[in-house]
PyMOL Python script that loads the backbone (N, CA, C, O; Angstrom):
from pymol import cmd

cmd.read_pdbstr("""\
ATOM      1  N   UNK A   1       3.051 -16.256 -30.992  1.00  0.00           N
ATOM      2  CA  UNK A   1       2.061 -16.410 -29.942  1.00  0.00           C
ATOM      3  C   UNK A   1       0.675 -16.220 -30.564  1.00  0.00           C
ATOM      4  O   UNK A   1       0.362 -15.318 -31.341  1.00  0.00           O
ATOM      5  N   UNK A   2      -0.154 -17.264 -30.079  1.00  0.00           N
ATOM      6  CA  UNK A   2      -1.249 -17.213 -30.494  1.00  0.00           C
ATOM      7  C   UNK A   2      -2.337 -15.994 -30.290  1.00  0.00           C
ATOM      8  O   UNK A   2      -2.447 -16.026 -29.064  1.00  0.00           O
ATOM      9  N   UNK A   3      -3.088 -15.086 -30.674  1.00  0.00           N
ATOM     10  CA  UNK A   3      -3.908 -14.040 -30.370  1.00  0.00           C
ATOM     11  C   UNK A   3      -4.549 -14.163 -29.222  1.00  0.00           C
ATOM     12  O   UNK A   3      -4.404 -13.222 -28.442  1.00  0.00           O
ATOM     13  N   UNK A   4      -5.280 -15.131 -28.854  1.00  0.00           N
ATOM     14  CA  UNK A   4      -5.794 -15.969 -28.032  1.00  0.00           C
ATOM     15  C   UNK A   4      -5.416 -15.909 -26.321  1.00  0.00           C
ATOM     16  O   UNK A   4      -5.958 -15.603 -25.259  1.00  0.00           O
ATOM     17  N   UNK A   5      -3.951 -16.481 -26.903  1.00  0.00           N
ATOM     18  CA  UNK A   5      -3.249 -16.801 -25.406  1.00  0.00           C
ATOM     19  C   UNK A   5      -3.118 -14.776 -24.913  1.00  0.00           C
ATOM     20  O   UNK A   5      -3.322 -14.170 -23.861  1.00  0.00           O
ATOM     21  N   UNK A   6      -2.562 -14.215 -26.707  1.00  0.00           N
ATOM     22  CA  UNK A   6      -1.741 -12.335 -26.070  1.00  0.00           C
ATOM     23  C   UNK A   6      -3.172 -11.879 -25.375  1.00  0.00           C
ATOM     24  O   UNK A   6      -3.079 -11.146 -24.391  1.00  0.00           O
ATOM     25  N   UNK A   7      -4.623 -12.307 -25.872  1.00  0.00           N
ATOM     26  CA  UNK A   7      -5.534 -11.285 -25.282  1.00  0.00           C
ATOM     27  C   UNK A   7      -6.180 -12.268 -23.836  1.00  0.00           C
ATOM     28  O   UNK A   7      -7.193 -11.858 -23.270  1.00  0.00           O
ATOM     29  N   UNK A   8      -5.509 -13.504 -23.368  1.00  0.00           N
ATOM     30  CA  UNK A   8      -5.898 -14.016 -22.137  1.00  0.00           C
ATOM     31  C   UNK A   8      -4.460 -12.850 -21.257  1.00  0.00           C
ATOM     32  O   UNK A   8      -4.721 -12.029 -20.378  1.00  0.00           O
ATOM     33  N   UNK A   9      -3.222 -13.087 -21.747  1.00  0.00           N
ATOM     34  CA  UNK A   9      -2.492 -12.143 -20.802  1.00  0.00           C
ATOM     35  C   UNK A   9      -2.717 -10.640 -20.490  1.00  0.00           C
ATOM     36  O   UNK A   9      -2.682 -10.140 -19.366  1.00  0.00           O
ATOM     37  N   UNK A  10      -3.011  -9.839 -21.952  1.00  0.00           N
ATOM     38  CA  UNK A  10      -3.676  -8.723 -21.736  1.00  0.00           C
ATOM     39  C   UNK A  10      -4.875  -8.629 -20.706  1.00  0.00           C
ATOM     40  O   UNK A  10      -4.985  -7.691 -19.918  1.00  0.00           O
ATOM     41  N   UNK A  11      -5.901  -9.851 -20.797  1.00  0.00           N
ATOM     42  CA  UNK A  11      -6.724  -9.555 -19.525  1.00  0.00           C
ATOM     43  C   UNK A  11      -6.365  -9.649 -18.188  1.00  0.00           C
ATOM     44  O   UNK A  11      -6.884  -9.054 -17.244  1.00  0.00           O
ATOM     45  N   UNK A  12      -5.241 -10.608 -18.167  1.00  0.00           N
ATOM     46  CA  UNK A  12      -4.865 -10.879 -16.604  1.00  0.00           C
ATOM     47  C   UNK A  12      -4.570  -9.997 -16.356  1.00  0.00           C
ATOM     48  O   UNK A  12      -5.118  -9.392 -15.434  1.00  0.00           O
ATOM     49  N   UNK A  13      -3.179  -9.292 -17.313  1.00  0.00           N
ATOM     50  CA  UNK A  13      -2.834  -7.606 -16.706  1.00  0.00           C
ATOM     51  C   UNK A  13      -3.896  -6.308 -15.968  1.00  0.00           C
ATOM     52  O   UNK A  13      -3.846  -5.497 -15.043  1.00  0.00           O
ATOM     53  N   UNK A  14      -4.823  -6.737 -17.042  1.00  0.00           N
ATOM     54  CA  UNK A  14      -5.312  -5.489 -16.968  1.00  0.00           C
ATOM     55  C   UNK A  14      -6.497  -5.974 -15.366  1.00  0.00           C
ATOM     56  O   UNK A  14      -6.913  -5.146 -14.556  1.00  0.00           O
ATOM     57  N   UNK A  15      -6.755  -7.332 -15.329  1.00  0.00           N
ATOM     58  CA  UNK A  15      -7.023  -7.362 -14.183  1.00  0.00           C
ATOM     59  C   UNK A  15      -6.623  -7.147 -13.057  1.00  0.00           C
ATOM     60  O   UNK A  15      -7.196  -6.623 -12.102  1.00  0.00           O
ATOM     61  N   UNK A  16      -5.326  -7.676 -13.192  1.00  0.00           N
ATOM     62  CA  UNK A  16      -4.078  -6.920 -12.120  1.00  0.00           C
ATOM     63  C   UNK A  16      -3.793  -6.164 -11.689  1.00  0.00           C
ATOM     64  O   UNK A  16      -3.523  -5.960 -10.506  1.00  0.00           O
ATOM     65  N   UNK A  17      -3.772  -5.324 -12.849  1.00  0.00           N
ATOM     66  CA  UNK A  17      -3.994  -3.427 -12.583  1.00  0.00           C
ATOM     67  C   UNK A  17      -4.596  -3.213 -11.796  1.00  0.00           C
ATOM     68  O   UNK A  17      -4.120  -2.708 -10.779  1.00  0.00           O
ATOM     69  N   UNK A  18      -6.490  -3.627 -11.957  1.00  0.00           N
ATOM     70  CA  UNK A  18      -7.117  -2.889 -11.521  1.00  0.00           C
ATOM     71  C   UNK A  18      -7.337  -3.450 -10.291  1.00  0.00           C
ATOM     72  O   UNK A  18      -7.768  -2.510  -9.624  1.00  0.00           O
ATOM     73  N   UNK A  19      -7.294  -4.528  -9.518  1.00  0.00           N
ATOM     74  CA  UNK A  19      -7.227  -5.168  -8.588  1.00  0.00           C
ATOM     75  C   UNK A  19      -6.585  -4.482  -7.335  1.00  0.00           C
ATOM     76  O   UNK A  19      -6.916  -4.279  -6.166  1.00  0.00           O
ATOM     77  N   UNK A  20      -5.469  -4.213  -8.166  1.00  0.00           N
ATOM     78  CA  UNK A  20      -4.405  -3.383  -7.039  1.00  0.00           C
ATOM     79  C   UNK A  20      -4.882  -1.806  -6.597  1.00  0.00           C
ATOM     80  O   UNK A  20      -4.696  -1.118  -5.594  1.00  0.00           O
ATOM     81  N   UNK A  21      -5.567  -1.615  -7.836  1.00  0.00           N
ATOM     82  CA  UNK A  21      -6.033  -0.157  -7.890  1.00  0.00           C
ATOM     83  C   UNK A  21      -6.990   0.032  -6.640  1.00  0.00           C
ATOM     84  O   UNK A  21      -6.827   0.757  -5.658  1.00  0.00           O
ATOM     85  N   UNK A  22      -8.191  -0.952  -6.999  1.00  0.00           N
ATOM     86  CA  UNK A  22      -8.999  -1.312  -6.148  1.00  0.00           C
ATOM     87  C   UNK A  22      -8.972  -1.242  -4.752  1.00  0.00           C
ATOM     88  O   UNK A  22      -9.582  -0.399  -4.095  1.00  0.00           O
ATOM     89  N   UNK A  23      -7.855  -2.641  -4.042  1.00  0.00           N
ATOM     90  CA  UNK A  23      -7.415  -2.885  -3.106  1.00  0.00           C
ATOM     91  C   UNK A  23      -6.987  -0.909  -2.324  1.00  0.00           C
ATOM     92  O   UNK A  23      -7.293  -0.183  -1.378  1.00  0.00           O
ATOM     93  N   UNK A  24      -6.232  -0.925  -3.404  1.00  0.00           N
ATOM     94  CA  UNK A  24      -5.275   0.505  -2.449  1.00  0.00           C
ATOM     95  C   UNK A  24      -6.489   1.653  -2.002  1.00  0.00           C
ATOM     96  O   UNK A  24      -6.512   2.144  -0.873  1.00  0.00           O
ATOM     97  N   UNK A  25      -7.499   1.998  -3.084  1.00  0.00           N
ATOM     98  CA  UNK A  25      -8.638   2.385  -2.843  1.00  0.00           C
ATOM     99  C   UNK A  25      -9.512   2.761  -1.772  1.00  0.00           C
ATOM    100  O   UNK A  25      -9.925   3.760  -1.183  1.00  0.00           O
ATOM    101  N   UNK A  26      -9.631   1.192  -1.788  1.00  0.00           N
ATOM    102  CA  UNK A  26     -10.287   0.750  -0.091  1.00  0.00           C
ATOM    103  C   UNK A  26      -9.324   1.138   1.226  1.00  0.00           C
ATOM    104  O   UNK A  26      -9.459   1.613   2.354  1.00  0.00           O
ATOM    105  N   UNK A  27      -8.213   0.605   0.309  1.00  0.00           N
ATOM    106  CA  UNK A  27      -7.072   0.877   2.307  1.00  0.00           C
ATOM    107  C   UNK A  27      -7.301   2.718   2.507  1.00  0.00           C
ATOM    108  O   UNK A  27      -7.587   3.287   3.560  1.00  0.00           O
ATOM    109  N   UNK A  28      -7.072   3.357   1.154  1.00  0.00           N
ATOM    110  CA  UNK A  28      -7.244   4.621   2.088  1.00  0.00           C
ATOM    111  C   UNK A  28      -8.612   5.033   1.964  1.00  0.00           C
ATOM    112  O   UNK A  28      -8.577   6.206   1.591  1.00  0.00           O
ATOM    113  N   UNK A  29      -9.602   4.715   2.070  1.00  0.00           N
ATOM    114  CA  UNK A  29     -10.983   4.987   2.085  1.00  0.00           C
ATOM    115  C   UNK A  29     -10.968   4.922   3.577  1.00  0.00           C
ATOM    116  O   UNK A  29     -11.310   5.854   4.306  1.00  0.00           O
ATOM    117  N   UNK A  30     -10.404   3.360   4.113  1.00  0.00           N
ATOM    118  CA  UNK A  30     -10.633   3.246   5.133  1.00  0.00           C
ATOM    119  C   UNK A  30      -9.736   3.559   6.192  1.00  0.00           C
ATOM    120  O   UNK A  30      -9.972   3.399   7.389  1.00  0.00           O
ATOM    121  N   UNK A  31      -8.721   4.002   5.701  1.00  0.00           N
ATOM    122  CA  UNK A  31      -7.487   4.470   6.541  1.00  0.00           C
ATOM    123  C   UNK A  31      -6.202   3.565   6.952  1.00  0.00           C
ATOM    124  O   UNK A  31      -5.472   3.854   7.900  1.00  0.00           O
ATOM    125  N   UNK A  32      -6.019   2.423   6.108  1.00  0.00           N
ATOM    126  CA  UNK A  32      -5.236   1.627   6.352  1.00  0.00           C
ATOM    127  C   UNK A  32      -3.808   1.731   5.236  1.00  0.00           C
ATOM    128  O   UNK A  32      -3.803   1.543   4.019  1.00  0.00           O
ATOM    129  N   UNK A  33      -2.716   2.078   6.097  1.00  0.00           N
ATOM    130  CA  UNK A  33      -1.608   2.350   5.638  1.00  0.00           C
ATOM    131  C   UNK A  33      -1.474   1.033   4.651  1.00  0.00           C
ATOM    132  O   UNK A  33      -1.960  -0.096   4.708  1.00  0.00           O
ATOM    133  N   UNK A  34      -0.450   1.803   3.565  1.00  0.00           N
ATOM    134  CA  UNK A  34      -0.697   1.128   2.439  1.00  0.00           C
ATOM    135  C   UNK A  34       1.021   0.560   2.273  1.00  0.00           C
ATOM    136  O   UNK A  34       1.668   1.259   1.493  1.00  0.00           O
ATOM    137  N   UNK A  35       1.712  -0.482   2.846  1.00  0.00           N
ATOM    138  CA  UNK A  35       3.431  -1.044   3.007  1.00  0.00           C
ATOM    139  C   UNK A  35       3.903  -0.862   1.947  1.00  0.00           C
ATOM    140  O   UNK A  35       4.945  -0.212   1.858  1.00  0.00           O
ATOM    141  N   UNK A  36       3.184  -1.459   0.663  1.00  0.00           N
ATOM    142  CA  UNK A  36       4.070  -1.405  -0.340  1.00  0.00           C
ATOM    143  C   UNK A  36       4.446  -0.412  -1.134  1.00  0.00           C
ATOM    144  O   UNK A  36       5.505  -0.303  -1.752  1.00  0.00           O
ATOM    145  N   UNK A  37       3.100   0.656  -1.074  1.00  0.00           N
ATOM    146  CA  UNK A  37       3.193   2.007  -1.306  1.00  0.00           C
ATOM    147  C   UNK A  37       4.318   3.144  -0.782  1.00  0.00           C
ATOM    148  O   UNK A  37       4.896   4.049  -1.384  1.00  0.00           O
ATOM    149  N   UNK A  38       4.360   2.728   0.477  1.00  0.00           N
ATOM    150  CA  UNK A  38       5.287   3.306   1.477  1.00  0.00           C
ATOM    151  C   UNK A  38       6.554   3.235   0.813  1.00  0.00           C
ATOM    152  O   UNK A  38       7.297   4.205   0.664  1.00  0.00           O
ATOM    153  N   UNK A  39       6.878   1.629   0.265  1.00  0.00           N
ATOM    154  CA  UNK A  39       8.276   1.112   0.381  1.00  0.00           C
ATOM    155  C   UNK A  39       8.684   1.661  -1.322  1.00  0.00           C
ATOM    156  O   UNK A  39       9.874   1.783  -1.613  1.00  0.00           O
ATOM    157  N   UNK A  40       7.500   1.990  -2.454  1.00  0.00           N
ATOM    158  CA  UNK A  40       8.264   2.451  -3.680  1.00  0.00           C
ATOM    159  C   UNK A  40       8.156   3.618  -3.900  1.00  0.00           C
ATOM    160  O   UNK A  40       8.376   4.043  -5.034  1.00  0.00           O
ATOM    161  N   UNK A  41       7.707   4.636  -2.646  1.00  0.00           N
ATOM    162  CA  UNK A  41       7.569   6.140  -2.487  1.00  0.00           C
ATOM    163  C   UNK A  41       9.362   5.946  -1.970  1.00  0.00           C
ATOM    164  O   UNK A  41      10.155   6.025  -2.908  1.00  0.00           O
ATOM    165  N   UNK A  42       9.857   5.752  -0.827  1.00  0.00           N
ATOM    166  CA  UNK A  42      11.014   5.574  -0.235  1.00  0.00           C
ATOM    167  C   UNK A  42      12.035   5.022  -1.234  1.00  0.00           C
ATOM    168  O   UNK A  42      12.747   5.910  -1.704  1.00  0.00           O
ATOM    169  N   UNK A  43      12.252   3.985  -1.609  1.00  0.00           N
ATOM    170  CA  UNK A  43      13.086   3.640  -2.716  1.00  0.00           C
ATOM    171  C   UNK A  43      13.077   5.410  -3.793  1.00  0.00           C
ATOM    172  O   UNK A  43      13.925   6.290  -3.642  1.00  0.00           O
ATOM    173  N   UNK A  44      12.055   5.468  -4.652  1.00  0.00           N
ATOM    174  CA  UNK A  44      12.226   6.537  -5.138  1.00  0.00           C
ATOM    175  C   UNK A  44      12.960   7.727  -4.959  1.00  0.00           C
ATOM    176  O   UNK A  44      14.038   8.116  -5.410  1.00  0.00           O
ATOM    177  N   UNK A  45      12.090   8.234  -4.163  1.00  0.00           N
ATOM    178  CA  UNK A  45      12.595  10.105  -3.581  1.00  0.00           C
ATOM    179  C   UNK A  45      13.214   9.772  -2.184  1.00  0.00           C
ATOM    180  O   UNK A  45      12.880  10.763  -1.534  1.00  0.00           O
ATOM    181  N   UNK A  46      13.921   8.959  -1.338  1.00  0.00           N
ATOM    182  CA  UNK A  46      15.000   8.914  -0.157  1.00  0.00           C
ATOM    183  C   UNK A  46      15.446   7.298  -0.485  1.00  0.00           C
ATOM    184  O   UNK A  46      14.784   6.400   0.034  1.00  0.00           O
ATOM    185  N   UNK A  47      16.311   7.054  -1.148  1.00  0.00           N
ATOM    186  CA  UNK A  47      16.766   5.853  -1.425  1.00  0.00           C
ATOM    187  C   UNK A  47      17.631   5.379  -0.081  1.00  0.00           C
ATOM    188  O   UNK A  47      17.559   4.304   0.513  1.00  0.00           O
ATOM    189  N   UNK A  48      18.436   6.486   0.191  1.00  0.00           N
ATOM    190  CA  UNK A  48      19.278   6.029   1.544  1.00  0.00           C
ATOM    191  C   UNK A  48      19.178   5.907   3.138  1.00  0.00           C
ATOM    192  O   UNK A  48      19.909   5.495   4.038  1.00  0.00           O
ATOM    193  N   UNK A  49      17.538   6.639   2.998  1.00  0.00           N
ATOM    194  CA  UNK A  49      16.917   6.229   4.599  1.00  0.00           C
ATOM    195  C   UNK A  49      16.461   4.648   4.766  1.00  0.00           C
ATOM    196  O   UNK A  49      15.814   3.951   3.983  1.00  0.00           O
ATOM    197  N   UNK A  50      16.837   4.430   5.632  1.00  0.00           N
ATOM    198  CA  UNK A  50      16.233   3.291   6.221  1.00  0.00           C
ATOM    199  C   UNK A  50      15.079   2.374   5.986  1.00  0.00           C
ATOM    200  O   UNK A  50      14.352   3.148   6.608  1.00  0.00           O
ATOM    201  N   UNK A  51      14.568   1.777   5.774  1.00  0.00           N
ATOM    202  CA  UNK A  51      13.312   1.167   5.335  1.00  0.00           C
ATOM    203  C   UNK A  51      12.688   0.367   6.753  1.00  0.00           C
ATOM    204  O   UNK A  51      13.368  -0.412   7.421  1.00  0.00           O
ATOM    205  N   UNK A  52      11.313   0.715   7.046  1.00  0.00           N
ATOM    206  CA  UNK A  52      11.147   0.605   8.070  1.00  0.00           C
ATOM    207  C   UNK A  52      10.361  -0.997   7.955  1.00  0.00           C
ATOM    208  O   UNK A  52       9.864  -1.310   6.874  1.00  0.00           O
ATOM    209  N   UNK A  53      10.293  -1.985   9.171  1.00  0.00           N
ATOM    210  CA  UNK A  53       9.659  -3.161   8.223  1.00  0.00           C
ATOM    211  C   UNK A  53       8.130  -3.131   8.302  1.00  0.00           C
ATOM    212  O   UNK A  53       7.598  -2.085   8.673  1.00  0.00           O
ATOM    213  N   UNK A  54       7.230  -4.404   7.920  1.00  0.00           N
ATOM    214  CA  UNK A  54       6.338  -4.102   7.836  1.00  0.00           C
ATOM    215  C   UNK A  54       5.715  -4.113   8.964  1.00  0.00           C
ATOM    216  O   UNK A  54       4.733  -3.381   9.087  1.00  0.00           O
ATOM    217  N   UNK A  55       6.146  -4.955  10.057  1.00  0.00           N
ATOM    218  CA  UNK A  55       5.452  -4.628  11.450  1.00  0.00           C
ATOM    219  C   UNK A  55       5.556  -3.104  11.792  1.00  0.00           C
ATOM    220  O   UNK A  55       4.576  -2.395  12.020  1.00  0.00           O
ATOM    221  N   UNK A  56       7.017  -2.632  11.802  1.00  0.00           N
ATOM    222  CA  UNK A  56       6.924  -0.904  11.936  1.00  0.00           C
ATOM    223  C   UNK A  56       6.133  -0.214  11.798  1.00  0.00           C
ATOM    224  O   UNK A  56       5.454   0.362  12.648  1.00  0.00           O
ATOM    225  N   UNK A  57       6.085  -0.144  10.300  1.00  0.00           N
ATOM    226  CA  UNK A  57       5.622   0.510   9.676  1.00  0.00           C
ATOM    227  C   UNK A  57       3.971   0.891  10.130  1.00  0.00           C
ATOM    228  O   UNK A  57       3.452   2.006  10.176  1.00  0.00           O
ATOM    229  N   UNK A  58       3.298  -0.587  10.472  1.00  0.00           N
ATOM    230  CA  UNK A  58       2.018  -0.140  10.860  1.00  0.00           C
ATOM    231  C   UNK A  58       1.982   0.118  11.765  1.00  0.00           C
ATOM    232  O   UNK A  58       0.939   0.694  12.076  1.00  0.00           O
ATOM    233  N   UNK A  59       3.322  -0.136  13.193  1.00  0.00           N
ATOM    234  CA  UNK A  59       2.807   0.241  14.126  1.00  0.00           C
ATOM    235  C   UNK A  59       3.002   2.103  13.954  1.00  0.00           C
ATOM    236  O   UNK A  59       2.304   2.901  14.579  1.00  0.00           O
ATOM    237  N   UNK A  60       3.921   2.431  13.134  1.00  0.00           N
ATOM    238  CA  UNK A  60       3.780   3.758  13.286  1.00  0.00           C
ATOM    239  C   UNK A  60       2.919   4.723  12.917  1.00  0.00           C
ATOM    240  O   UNK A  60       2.832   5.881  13.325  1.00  0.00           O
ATOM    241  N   UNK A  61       1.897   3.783  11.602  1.00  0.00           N
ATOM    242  CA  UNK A  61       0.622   4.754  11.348  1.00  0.00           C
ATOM    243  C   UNK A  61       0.140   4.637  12.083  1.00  0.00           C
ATOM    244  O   UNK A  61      -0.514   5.669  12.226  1.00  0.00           O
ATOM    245  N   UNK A  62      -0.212   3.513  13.364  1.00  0.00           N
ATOM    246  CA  UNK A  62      -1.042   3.268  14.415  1.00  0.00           C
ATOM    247  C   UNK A  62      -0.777   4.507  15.817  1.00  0.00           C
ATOM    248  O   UNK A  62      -1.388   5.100  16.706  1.00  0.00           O
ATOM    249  N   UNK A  63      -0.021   4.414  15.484  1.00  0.00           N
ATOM    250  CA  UNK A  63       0.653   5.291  16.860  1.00  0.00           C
ATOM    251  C   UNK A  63       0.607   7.072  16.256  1.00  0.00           C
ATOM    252  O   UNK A  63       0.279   7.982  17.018  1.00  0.00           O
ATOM    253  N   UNK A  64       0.935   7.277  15.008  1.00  0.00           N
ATOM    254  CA  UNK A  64       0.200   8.730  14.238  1.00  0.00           C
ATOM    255  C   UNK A  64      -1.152   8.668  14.340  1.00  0.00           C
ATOM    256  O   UNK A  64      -1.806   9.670  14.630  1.00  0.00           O
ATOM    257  N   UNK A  65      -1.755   7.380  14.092  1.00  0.00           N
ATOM    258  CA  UNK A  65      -3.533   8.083  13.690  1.00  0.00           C
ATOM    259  C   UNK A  65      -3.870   8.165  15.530  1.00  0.00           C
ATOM    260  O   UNK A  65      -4.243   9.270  15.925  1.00  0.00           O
ATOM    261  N   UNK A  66      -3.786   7.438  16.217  1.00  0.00           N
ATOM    262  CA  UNK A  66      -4.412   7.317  17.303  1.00  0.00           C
ATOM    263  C   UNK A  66      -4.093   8.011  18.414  1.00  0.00           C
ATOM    264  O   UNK A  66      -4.829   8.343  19.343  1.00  0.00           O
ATOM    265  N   UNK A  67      -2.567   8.269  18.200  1.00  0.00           N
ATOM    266  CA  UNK A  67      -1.318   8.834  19.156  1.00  0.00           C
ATOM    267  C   UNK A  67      -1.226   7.493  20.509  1.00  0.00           C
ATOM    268  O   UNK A  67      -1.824   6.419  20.577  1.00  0.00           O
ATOM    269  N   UNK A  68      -0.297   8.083  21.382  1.00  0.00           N
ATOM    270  CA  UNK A  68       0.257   7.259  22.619  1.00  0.00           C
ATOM    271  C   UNK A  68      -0.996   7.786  23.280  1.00  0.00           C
ATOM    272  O   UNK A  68      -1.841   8.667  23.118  1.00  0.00           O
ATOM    273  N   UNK A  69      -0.536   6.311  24.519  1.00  0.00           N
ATOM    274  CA  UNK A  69      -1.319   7.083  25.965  1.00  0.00           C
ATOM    275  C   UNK A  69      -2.777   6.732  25.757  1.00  0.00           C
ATOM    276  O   UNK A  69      -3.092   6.108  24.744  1.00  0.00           O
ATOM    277  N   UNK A  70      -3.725   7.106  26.684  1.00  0.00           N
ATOM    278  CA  UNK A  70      -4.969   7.288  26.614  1.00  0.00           C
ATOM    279  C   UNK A  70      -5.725   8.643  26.054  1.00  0.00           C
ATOM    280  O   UNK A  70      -5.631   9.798  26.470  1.00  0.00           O
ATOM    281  N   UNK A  71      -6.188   8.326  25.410  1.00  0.00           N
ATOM    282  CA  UNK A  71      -6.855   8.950  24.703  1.00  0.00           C
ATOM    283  C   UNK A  71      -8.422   9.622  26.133  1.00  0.00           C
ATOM    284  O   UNK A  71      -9.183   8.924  26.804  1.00  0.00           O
ATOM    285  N   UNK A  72      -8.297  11.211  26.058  1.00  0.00           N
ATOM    286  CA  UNK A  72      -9.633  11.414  27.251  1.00  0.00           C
ATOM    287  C   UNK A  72     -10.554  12.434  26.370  1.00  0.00           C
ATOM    288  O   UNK A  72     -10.277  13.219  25.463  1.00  0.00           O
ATOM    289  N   UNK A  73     -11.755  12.086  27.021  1.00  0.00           N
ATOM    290  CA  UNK A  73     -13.112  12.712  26.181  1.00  0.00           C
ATOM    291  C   UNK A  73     -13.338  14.464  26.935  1.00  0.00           C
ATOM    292  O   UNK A  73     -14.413  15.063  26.919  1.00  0.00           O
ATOM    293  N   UNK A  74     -12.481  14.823  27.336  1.00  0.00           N
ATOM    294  CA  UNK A  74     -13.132  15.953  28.744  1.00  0.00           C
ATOM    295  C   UNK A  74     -11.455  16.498  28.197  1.00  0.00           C
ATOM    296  O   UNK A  74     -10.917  17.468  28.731  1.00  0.00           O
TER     297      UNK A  74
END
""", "prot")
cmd.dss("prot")
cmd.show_as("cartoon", "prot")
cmd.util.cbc("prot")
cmd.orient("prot")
């Protein structure tokens, strides 16, 4: 392989990396549950629970950050 082509893939990687890094960054800066994160925390450390999908999944950070019901100021 040409040097050339190994240090165009080395950059894509390393763009890749940081892209993702980036991205995830922002989601919890801004508070937005992170699916795929979720899903290789779970695989890891509880392999045999359930995997929740991705609609779930947000609705359940939605329903933790905000809770049910109406929300009252008083």
């Amino acid at each position: 392989m040409r040097a050339d082509v190994r240090d165009d893939k080395r950059l894509v990687a390393l763009f890749t990396t940081r892209s993702r890094w980036l991205r995830q960054a922002c989601r919890q800066m801004f508070g937005v549950p992170d699916y795929d994160r979720y899903r290789r925390h779970l695989m890891a450390h509880h392999p045999q629970a359930p995997v929740l999908s991705e609609r779930e999944f947000h609705a359940m950070a939605i329903e933790r950050r905000y809770g049910s019901g109406r929300s009252r100021c008083c």
